[in-house]
C-alpha positions in Angstrom: 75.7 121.1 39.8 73.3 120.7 43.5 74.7 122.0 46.5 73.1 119.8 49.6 72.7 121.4 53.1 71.6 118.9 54.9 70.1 119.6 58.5 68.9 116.7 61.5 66.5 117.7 64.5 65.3 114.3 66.1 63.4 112.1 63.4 62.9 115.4 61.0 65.6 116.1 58.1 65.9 119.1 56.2 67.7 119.7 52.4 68.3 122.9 51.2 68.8 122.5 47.5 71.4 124.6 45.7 71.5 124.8 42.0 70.1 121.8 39.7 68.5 118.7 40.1 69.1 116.4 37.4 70.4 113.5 35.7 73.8 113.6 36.9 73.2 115.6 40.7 69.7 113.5 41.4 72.4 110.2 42.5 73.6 112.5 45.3 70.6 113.5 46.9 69.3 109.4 46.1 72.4 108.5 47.9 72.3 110.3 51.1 68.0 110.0 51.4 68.7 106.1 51.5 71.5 106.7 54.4 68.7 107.8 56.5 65.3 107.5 55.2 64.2 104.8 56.9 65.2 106.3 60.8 63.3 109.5 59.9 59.4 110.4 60.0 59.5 113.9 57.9 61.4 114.8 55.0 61.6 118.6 53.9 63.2 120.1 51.1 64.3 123.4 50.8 64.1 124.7 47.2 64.6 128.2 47.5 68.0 128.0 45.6 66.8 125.1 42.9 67.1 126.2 39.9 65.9 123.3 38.1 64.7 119.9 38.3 64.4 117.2 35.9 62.4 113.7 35.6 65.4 112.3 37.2 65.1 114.6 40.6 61.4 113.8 40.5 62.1 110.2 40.2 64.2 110.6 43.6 61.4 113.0 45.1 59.0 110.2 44.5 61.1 107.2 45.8 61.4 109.0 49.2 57.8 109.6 49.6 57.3 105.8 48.9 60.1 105.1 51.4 58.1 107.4 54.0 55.1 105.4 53.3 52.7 106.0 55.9 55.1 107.6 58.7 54.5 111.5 56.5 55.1 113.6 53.9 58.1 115.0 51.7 57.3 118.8 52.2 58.6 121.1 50.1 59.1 124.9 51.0 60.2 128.1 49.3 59.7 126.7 45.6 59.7 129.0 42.6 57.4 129.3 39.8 59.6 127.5 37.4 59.7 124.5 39.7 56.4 124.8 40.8 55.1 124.9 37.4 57.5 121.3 36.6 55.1 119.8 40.0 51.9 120.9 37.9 52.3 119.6 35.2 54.1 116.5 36.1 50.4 116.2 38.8 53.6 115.9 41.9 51.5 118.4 43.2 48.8 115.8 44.3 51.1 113.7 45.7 53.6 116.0 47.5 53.4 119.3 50.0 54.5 121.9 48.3 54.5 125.5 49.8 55.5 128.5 47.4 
């Protein structure tokens, strides 16, 4: 189960993840980044409460990045070591802020 908080200031969204991102909660987050992805010019997510993420949240995590193209960054704050170590060894890290 994911818990999204979502927050809006201007052109700058914030998620606060809650739980797990995976096969079955990744469509959620997917669904509301496409409801606004395009109007915005940073993306930050929140993972101080994710527990987990799978192939399937990185898959999503990815697409927005793509969607941001040129106009920034998905930034992600307050991530733990066992997610952290998922964006290592996955190479996300490259590709992705990430802030521990």
């Amino acid at each position: 189960m994911l818990n999204l908080n979502k927050s809006t200031d201007g052109n700058n969204v914030t998620y606060k993840l809650e739980g797990r991102l995976d096969t079955i909660s990744s469509p959620d987050l997917e669904n509301d980044l496409k409801g606004c992805i395009e109007s915005i010019d940073s993306l930050c997510i929140d993972c101080e409460k994710l527990e987990y993420i799978s192939s399937a949240g990185l898959r999503v995590l990815l697409s927005a990045q793509k969607a941001l193209g040129d106009k920034g960054k998905v930034k992600l704050i307050h991530v733990n070591e066992a997610v952290n170590e998922v964006f290592e060894v996955t190479g996300f890290c490259s590709i992705l802020d990430i802030e521990n």
